[in-house]
C-alpha positions in Angstrom: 15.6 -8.8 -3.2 16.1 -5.0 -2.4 19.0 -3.4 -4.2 20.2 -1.8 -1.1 20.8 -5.6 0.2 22.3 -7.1 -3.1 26.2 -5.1 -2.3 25.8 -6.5 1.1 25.4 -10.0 0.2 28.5 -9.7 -2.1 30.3 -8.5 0.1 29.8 -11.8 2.6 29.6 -13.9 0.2 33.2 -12.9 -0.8 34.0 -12.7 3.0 33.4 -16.4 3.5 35.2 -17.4 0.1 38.0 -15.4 1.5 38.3 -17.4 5.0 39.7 -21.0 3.8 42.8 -18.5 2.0 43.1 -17.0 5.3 43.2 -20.2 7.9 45.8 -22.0 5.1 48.3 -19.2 5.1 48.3 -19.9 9.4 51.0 -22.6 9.6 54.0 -23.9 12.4 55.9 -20.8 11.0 53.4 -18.3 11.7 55.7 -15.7 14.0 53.4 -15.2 17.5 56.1 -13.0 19.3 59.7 -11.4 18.8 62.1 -11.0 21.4 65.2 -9.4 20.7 66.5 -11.3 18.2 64.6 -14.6 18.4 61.4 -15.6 16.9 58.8 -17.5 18.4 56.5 -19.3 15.9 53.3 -21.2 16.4 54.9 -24.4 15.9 57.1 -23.9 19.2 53.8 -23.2 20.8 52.4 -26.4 19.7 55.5 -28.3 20.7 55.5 -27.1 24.1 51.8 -27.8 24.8 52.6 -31.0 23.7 55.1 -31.3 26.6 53.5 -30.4 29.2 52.4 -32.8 31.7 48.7 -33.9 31.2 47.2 -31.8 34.1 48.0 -28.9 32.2 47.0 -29.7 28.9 43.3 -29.9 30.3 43.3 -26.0 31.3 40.9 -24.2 29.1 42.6 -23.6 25.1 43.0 -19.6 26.0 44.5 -20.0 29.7 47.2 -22.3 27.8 47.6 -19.9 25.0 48.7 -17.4 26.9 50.3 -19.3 29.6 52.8 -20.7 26.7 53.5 -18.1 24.7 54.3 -16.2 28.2 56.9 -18.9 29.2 58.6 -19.1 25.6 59.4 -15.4 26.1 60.6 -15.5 29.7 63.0 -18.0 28.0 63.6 -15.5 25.1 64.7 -13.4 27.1 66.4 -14.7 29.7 68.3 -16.9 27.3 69.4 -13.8 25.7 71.4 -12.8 28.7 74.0 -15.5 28.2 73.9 -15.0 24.5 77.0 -17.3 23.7 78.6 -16.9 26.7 78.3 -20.6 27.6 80.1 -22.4 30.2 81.9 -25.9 28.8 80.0 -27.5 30.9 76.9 -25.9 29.2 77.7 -26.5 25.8 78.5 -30.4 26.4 75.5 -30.7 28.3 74.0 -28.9 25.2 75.3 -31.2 22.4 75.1 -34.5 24.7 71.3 -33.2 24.8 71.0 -32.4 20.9 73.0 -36.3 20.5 69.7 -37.7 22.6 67.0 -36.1 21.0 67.9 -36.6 17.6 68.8 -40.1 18.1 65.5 -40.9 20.4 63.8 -39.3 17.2 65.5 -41.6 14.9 64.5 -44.6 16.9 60.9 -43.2 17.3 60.6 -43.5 13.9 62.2 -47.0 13.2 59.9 -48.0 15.8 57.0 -46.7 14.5 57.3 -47.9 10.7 57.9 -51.4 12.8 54.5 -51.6 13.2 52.7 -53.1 10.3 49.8 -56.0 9.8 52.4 -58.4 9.0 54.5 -57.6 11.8 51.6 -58.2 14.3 50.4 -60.9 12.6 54.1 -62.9 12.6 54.4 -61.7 16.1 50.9 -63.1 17.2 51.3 -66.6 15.8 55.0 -66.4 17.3 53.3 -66.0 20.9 50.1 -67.7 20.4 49.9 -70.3 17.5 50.0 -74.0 18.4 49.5 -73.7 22.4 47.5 -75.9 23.8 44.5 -74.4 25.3 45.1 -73.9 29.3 43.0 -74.7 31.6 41.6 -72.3 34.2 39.1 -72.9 37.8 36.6 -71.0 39.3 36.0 -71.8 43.6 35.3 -70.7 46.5 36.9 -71.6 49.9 36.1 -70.6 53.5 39.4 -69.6 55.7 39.4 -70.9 59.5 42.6 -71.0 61.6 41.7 -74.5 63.1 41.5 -78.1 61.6 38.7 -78.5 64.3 36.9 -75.5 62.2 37.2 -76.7 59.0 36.0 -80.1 60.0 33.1 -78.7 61.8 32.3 -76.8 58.5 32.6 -80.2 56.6 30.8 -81.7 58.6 27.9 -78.6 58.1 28.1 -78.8 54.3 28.1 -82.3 54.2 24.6 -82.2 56.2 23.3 -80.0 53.7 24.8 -76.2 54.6 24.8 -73.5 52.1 28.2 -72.8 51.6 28.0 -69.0 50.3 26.4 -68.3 53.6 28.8 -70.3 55.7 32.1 -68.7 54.3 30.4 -64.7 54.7 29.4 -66.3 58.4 32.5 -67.9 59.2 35.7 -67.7 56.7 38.5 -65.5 58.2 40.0 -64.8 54.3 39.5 -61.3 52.2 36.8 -63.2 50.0 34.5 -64.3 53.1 32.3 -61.1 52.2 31.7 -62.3 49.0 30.7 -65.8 49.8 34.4 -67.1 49.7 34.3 -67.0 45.9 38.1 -66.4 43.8 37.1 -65.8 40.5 39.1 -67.8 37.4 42.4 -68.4 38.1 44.9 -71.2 36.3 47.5 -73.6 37.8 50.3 -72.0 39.6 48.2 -69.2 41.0 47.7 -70.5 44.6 49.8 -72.0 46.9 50.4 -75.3 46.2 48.3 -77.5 48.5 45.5 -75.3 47.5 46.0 -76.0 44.0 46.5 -79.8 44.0 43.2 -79.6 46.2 40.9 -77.7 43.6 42.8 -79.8 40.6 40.9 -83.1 42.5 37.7 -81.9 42.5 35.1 -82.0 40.1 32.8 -79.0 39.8 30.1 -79.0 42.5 32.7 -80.8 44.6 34.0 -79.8 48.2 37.2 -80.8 50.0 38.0 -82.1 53.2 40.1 -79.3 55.1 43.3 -78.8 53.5 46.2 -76.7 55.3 48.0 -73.8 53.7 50.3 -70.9 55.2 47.5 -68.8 56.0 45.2 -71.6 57.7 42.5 -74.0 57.3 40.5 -73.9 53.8 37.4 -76.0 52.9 37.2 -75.4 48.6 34.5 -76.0 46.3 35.3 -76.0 42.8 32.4 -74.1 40.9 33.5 -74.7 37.8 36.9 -75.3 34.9 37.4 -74.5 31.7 39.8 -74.7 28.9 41.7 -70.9 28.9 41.8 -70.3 24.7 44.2 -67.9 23.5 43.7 -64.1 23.2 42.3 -62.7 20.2 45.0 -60.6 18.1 42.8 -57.3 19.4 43.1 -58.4 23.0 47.1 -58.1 23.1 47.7 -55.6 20.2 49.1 -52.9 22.8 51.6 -56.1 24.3 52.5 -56.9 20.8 53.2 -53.4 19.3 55.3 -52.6 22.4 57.0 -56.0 21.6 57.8 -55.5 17.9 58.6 -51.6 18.9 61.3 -52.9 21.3 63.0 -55.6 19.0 63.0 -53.1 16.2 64.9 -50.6 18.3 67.3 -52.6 20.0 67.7 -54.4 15.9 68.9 -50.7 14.5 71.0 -49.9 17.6 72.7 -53.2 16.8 73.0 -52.6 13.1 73.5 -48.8 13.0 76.5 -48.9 15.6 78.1 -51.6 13.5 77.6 -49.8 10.6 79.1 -46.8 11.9 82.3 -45.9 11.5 84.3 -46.1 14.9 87.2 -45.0 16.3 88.0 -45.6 19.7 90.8 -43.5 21.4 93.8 -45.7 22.5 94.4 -44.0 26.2 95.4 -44.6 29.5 92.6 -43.5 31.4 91.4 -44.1 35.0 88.0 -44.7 34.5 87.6 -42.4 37.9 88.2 -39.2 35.5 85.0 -39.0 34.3 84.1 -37.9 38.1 86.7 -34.7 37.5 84.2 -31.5 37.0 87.4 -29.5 37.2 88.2 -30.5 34.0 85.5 -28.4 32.5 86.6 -25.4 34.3 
């Protein structure tokens, strides 16, 4: 290697040594901006990226950048024009809001350690274990507004008509496009003489007309199965929202009676708490 190039590659090498030291000292204190008296850190940056509605937080990384650190010193500064000059009003509004956050972060947190294999586990088996399998159809039916049409349609598929092509030809419903077919469905579903109709048949089978609400229907039951229970996986989001919501509303309980209350003993019409003038 050339002497000239040996100081060179020293002096990169010691460049990229020095770069993991330089990204660790960037942190949610590292100051972006002063106003006045305030400081703005990266970490309120990241907060308030995290806050904004989604359709923002897909602009490019250097539009947002800017666009943030913009709006935290409008704030700055305009915040700075009240100083603590605060109306009542404001400074209630201000603790009520402080009371909120601290306590939706407290519950955020119970909610979260909530969450653990056990839990689902208990909550799955709670739900799940020891039901008896339900069972589920698959049919078709074509949709006429007369009895004389759905006999006539019988009478069709009785002789040997393709019923696919006689409920896109004929049936009045939303599924007659689709050859009358309604997918899987289990008892209490459909409307009632529907139901007890496709619960007589056998798969293959087709009905005499049966009369609903919304017409005449001629069913065929394609086929019925025995619905098993969900896989753990399958309702994980249902469950964790479940054990999230028992857990909260569990500390509220326990935390309020824990606390120590005082309730004022006054004569109050409840309509006060309409009175603004009383923050004047």
């Amino acid at each position: 290697m050339p002497k000239a190039m040996k100081p060179l590659l020293a002096l990169a090498m010691s460049a990229a040594l020095a770069l993991p030291a330089a990204a660790e000292e960037i942190g949610a204190d590292t100051v972006v901006a002063r106003v006045g008296g305030d400081t703005i850190t990266l970490g309120h940056m990241i907060v308030m990226r995290a806050q904004l509605p989604a359709e923002y937080q897909q602009l490019p990384d250097d539009v947002l950048y800017e666009a943030v650190l913009d709006q935290l010193i409008r704030q700055s500064a305009v915040a700075q024009s009240v100083g603590e000059d605060l109306s009542l009003g404001a400074k209630l509004a201000l603790e009520n809001e402080q009371r909120s956050f601290v306590a939706g972060e407290a519950l955020g947190r119970i909610a979260e350690a909530a969450v653990t294999d056990e839990a689902l586990q208990t909550a799955y088996e709670a739900a799940f274990a020891g039901e008896e399998p339900e069972r589920e159809f698959n049919a078709a039916h074509i949709l006429v507004e007369t009895e004389e049409e759905a006999l006539a349609i019988k009478t069709a598929l009785d002789k040997g008509a393709d019923f696919t092509e006689m409920a896109k030809e004929q049936s009045v419903g939303p599924s007659g496009p689709n050859g009358g077919d309604l997918g899987w469905f289990t008892a209490g579903m459909m409307v009632k003489p529907f139901e007890d109709a496709v619960m007589s048949l056998e798969p293959g089978e087709v009905s005499a007309p049966v009369q609903t609400q919304f017409g005449w229907h001629i069913v065929k039951l394609n086929d019925s199965r025995l619905k098993e229970a969900p896989t753990l996986e399958e309702v994980r989001p249902e469950l964790v929202q479940q054990i999230q919501r028992d857990a909260m509303e569990a500390a509220m309980e326990e935390l309020t009676d824990a606390a120590e209350v005082e309730r004022a003993e006054l004569d109050l019409d409840p309509a006060i708490i309409k009175d603004r003038g009383l923050l004047e």
